[in-house]
C-alpha positions as CSV (number, residue, x, y, z in Angstrom):
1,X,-41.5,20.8,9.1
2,X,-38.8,19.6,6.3
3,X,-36.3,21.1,5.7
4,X,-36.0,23.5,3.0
5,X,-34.1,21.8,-0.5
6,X,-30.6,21.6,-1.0
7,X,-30.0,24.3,-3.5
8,X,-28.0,22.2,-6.4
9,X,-25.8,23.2,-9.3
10,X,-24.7,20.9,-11.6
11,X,-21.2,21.3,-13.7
12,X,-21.3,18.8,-16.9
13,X,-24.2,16.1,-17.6
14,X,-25.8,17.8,-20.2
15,X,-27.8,16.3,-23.5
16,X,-26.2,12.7,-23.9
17,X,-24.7,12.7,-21.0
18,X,-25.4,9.3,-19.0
19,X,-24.1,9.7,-15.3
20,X,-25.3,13.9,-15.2
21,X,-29.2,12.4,-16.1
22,X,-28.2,9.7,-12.8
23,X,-27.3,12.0,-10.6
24,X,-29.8,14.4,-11.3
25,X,-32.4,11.4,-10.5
26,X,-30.7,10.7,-7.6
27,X,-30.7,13.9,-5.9
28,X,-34.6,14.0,-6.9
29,X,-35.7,10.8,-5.3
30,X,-35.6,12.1,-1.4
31,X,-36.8,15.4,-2.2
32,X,-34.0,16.7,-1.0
33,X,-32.2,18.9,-3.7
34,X,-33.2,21.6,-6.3
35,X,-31.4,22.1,-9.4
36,X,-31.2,25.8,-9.9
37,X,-28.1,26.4,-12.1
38,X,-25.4,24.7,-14.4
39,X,-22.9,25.1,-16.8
40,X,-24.0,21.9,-18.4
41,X,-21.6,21.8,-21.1
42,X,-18.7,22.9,-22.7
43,X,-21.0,23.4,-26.1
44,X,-22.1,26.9,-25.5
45,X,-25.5,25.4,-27.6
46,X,-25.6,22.4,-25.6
47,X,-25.6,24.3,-22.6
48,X,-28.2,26.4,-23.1
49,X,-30.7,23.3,-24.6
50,X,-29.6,20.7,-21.6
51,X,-30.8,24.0,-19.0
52,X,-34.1,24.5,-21.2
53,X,-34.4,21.1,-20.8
54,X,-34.2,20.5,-17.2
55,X,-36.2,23.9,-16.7
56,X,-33.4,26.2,-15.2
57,X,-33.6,29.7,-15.3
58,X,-32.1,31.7,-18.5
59,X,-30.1,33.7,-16.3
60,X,-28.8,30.5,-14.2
61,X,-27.8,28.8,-17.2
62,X,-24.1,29.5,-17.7
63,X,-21.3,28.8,-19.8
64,X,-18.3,27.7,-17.5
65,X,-17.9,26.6,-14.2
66,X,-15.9,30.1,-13.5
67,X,-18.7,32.2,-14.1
68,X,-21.5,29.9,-12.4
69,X,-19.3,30.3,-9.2
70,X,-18.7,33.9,-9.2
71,X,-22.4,34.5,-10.1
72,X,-24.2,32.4,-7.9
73,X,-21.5,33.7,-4.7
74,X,-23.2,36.7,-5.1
75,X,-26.9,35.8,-5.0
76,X,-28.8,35.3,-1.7
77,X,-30.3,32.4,-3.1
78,X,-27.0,30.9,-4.3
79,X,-26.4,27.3,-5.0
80,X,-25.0,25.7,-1.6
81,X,-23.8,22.3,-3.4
82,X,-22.5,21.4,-7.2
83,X,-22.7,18.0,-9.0
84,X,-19.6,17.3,-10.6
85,X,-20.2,14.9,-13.7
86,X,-17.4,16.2,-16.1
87,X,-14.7,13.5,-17.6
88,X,-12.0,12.8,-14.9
89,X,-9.6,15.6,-16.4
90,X,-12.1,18.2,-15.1
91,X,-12.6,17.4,-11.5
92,X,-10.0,18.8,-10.2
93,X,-10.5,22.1,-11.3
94,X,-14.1,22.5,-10.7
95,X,-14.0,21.1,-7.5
96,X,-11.1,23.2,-6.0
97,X,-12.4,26.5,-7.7
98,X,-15.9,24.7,-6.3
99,X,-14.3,24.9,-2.6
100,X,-12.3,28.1,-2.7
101,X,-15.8,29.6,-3.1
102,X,-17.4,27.9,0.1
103,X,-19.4,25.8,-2.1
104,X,-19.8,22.3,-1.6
105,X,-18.8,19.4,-3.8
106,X,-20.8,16.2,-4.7
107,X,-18.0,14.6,-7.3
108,X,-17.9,11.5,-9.1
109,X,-15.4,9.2,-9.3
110,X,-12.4,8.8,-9.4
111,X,-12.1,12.2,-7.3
112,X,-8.6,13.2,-9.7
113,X,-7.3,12.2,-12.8
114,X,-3.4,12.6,-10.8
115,X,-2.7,11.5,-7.3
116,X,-0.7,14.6,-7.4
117,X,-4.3,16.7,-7.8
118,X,-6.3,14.2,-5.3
119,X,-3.2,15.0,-2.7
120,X,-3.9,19.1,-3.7
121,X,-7.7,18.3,-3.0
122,X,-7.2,16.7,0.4
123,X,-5.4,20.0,1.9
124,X,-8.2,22.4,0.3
125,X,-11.1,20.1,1.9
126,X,-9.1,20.4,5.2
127,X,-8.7,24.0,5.0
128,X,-12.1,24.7,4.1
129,X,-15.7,24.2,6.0
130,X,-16.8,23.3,2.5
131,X,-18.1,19.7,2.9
132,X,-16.8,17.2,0.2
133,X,-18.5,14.0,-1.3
134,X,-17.4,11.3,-3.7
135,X,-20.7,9.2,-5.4
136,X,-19.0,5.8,-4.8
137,X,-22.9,5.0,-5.2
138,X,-22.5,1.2,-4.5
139,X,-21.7,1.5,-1.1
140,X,-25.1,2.8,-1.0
141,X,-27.0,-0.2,-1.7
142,X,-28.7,-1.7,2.2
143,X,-27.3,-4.7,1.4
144,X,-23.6,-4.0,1.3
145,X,-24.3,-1.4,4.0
146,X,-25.6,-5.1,6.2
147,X,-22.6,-6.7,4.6
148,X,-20.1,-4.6,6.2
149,X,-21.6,-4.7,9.5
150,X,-21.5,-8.1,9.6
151,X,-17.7,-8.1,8.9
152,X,-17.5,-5.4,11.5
153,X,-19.2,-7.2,14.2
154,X,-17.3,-10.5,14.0
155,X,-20.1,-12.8,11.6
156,X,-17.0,-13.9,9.4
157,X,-14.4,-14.7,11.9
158,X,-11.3,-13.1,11.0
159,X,-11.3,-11.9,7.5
160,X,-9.0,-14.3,5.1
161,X,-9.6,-13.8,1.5
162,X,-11.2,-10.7,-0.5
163,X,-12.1,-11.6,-3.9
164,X,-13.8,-8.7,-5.5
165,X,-14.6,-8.6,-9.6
166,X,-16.1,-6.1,-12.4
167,X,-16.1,-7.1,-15.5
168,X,-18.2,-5.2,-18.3
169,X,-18.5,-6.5,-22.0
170,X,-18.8,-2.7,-23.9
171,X,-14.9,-2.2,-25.1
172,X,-14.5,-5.5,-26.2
173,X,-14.1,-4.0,-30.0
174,X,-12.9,-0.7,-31.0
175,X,-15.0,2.4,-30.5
176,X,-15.1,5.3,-33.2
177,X,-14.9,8.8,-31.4
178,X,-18.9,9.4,-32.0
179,X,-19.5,7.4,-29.3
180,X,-18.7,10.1,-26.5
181,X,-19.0,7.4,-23.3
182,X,-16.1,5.6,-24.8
183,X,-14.1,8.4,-26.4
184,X,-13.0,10.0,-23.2
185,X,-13.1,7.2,-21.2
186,X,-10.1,5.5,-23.9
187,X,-8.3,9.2,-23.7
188,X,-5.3,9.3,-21.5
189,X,-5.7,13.3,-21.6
190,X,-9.2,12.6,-19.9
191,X,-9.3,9.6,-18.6
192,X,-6.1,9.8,-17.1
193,X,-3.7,7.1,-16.9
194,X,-6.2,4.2,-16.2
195,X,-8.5,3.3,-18.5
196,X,-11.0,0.2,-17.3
197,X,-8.5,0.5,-13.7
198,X,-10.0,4.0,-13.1
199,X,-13.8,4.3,-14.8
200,X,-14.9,0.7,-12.7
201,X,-11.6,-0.7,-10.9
202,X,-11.9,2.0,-8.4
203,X,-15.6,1.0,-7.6
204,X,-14.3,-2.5,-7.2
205,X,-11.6,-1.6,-4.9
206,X,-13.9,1.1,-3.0
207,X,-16.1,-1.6,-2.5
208,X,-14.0,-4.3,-0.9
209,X,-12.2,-1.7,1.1
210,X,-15.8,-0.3,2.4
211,X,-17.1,-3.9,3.2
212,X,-14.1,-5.1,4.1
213,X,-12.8,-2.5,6.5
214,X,-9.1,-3.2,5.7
215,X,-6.7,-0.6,4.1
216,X,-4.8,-2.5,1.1
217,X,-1.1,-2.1,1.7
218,X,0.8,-3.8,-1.2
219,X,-0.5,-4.6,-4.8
220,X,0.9,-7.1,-7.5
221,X,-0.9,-6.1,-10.7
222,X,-1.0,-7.0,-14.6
223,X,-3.1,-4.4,-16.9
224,X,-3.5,-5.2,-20.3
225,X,-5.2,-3.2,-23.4
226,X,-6.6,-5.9,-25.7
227,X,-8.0,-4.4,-27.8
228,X,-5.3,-3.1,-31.0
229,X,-4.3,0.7,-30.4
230,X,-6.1,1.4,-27.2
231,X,-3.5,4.1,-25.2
232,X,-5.2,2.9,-21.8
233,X,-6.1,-0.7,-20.5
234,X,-9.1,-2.4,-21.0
235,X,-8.4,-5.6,-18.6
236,X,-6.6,-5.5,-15.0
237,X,-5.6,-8.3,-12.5
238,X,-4.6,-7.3,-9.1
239,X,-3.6,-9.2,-6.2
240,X,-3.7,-7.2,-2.8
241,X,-2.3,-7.9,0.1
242,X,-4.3,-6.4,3.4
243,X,-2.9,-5.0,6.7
244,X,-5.0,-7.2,8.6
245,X,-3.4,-10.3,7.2
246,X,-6.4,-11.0,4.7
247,X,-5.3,-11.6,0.6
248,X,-7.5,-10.4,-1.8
249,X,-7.8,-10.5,-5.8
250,X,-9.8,-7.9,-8.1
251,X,-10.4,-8.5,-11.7
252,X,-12.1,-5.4,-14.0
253,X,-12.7,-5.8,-17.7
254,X,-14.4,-3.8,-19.7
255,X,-13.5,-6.7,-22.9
256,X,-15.8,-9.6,-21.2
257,X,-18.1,-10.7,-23.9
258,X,-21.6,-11.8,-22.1
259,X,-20.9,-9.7,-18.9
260,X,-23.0,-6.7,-18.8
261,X,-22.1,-4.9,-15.4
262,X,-21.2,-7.5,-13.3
263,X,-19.7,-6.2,-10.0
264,X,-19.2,-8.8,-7.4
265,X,-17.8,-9.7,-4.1
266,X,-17.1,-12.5,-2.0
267,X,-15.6,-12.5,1.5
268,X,-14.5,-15.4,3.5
269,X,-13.3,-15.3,7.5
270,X,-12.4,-18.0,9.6
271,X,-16.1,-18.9,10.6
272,X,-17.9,-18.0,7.9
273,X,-18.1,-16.4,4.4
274,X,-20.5,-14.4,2.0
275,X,-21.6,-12.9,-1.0
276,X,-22.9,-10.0,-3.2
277,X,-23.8,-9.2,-6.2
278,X,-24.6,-5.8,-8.0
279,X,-26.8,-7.4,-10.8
280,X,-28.9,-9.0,-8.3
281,X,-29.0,-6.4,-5.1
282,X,-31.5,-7.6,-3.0
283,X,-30.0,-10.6,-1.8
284,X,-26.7,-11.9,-0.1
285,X,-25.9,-15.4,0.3
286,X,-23.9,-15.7,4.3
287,X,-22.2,-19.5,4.8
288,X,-21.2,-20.0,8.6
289,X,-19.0,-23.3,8.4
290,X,-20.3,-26.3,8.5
291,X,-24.1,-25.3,8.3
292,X,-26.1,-24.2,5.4
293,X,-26.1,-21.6,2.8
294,X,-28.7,-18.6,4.3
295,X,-29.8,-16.0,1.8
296,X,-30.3,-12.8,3.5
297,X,-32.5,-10.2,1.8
298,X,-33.3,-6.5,2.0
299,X,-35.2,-6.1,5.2
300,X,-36.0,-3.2,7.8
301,X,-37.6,-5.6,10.1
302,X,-35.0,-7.2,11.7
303,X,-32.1,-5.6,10.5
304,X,-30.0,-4.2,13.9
305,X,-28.4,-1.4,11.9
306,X,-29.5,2.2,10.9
307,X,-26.6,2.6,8.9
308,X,-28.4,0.2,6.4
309,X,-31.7,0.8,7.2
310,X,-31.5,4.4,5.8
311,X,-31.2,3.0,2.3
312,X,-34.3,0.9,2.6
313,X,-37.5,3.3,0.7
314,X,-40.2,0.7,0.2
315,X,-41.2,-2.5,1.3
316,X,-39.1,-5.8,1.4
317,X,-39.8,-7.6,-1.9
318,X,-40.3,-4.7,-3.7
319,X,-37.1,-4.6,-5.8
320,X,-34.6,-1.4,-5.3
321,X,-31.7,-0.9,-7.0
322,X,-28.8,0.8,-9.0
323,X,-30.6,4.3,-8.5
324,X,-32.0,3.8,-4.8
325,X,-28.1,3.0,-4.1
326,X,-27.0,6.8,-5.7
327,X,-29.7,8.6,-4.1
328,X,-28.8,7.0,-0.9
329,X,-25.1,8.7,-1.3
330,X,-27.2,12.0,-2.4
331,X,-29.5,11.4,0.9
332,X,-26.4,11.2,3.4
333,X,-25.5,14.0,1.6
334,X,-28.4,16.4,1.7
335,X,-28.2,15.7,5.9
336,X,-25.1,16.8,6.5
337,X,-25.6,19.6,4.7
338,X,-29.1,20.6,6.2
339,X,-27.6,19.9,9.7
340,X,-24.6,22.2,8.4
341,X,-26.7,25.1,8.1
342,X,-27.9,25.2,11.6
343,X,-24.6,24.6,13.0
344,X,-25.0,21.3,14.0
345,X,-23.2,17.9,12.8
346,X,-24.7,14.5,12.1
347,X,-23.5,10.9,12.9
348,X,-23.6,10.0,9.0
349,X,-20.6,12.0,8.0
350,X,-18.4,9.0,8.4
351,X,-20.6,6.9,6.7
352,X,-19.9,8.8,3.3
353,X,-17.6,8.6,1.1
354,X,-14.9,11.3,0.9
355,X,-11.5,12.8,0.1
356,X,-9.8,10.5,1.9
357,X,-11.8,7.6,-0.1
358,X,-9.9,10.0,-3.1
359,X,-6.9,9.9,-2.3
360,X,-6.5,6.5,-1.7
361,X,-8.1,5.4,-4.6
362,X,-5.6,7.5,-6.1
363,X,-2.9,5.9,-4.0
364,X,-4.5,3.0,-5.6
365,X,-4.1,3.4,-9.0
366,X,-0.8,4.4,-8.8
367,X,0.7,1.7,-7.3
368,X,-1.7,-0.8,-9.6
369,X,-0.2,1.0,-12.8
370,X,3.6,1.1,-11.1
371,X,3.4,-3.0,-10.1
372,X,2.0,-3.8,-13.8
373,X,5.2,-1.9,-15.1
374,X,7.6,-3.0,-13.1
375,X,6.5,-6.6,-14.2
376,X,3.9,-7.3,-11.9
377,X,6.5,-6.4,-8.8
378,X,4.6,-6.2,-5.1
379,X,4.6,-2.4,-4.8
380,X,3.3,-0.9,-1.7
381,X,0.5,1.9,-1.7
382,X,2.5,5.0,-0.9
C-alpha cells in the first residue's frame, strides 16, 4: 500500500509567482505531497485568490507564516512539511520559526540572505529532528546524478580542471520595478548582497561541488554590475582553487545577450574528461584520452547506480527535464519523510541537498564578494 501524502504547506508562490507554481508541480508529479495550507502572500488579497486558486481550504488559507504555524501545530491533520518560495530576505525567518515548531522545511535557494543567518540555521537543524531540504533542483537531473558517479568511481582519472558556467541574457537592460522577478532579485534588502552571484552563481557552484566531490577552498573573484545603477552585480568571474589539487573557473551572467539559461559544466581528470549541459539534459559527452568522443544518454538499462536511476520516470528517449530534475529533489524528499514517520531512516538522506550545502554556499558567497573587493585577492572560504 502507498504511503499516505506528505501533507504540504506552502509560504510565498502565490499569483505571479514563477518558482512557487514549480515547486508546487514538482511536489505533484510523484504523488507524493498534498497542499493543504499557505500563507501565499504578503497581499492579504493575493493570498486569499492564489489559495482559491490552488483549491485550499478557506480556513487553511492564512495571512503570515506566524499564524499558519501556530494554527496548523494544533490540528491533527497538520501540515508535516512547508515550501519556502519567498525572496531570499524571508528564508530565514520562516524556516527557523518553520523548525522551532517541528515542522519540516523544503527551502529554495540560497538557504540565507547572511552567512551570519545560514550559520544560525545550521545549529537549529542540529538541535531539531525537523528534517531540512534545499531545492538545488539540478542536482536532480539522472544525468548529473551518472556524472558524479563517474568522478566518484575513478572514470576521469584524478580530477584537474572544473570549468562550470551560467550565463542568462534577462538583466542585460534595466528593469522597471513592475517586473516583480527582477525587482527583488536587483534589491540588496532582498536579494542580499549578491545579485546574479546568489539567484544562479550558487547553482553553478552547487553544481560543480556536487559532481565534482571537492570542497572549494580559496576563490579569486571579479563581480561587476553592467548595467548603470544596479546596487548588486549582474556578471561574476571566479577562479577556485580545490582541496584535491583540481582548479576550476565559474562564470554567471545574467547580461549575456543570446543566452537563455545556459548552465554548463565540463570536467577533465587525468584519463579522461566530460560534459553537461542543462539546455540539453539527456545527454553527456565522456572523452577517455586518446579514443573517441562517447555520448552517454539517459538510461535505466545499464546504468550501475540507483542513486541516478531514481530520477529516471519514463522511457529512454522520451525527453525529461527541468521539472522531472525538481520533483526528483521533492521525491528524495517525500521518502525521508515517510520513512521518518515510522521511525525508520533511509539511505537517500545524504544524497539531498541540505544545510550544510547552505552554509557553504553561504561561505561561498562571502568569500566571492570579499576577493572581488579586495581586488580580486585569493581569499579562502572561511
Amino acid at each position: 500500500m502507498a504511503a499516505p501524502r506528505i501533507r504540504l504547506g506552502m509560504v510565498g508562490g502565490g499569483r505571479g509567482a514563477f518558482i512557487g507554481a514549480v515547486h508546487r508541480i514538482a511536489s505533484r508529479i510523484d504523488d507524493k505531497y498534498e497542499l493543504v495550507a499557505g500563507a501565499l502572500s504578503s497581499n492579504p488579497e493575493n493570498a486569499k485568490l492564489s489559495a482559491e486558486d490552488l483549491l485550499i481550504a478557506p480556513d487553511r488559507a492564512y495571512h503570515s507564516y506566524e499564524e499558519m504555524f501556530k494554527a496548523e501545530a494544533a490540528r491533527e491533520d497538520g501540515i508535516e512539511a512547508v515550501a519556502i518560495v519567498t525572496p531570499n530576505h524571508m528564508h530565514f525567518p520562516v524556516a527557523k520559526a518553520a523548525l522551532e515548531a517541528g515542522i519540516n522545511v523544503i527551502c529554495d535557494k540560497p538557504v540565507t540572505r547572511t552567512l551570519e543567518e545560514a550559520l544560525e540555521l545550521e545549529q537549529l537543524v542540529k538541535n531539531t529532528d525537523a528534517f531540512f531540504a534545499l531545492t538545488h533542483n539540478y542536482s536532480g537531473y539522472p544525468l548529473v546524478r551518472y556524472a558524479r558517479e563517474m568522478v566518484a568511481r575513478g572514470d576521469l582519472g584524478n580530477i584537474r580542471i572544473v570549468q562550470v558556467e551560467y550565463p542568462q541574457e534577462w538583466l542585460t537592460e534595466a528593469q522597471g520595478d513592475d517586473n516583480k522577478q527582477a525587482s527583488w532579485r536587483t534589491d540588496p534588502a532582498r536579494s542580499g548582497a549578491a545579485g546574479c552571484l546568489g539567484d544562479i552563481g550558487t547553482h553553478a557552484f552547487q553544481l560543480a561541488r556536487f559532481i565534482s566531490g571537492q570542497k572549494v577552498t580559496s576563490v579569486c573573484a571579479d563581480l561587476t554590475a553592467f548595467v548603470p545603477g544596479r546596487p548588486v552585480d549582474d556578471n561574476v568571474h571566479v577562479m577556485m582553487r580545490f582541496e584535491g589539487g583540481a582548479k576550476g573557473m565559474l562564470w554567471t551572467s545574467q547580461v549575456a545577450p543570446g543566452c537563455e539559461n545556459g548552465l554548463r559544466i565540463r570536467i577533465y581528470g587525468d584519463k579522461a574528461g566530460l560534459s553537461w549541459a542543462q539546455e540539453n539534459p539527456n545527454e553527456m559527452w565522456f572523452t577517455p584520452l586518446g579514443a573517441p568522443q562517447q555520448r552517454i544518454t539517459r538510461r535505466d538499462d545499464y546504468w550501475d547506480s540507483e542513486f541516478a536511476v531514481r530520477g529516471i520516470r519514463i522511457p529512454f528517449g522520451h525527453p525529461e527535464g527541468y521539472l522531472e530534475a525538481f520533483a526528483t529533489i521533492y521525491k528524495d524528499v517525500a521518502d525521508v519523510l515517510q520513512a521518518k514517520r515510522e521511525g525508520k531512516t533511509v539511505d537517500i538522506e545524504s544524497w539531498i541537498p541540505g544545510i550544510d550545502t547552505g552554509v557553504e554556499g553561504l561561505k561561498f558567497i562571502t568569500a566571492v564578494i570579499a576577493s572581488s573587493e579586495a581586488d580580486s585577492r585569493w581569499t579562502p572560504l572561511s
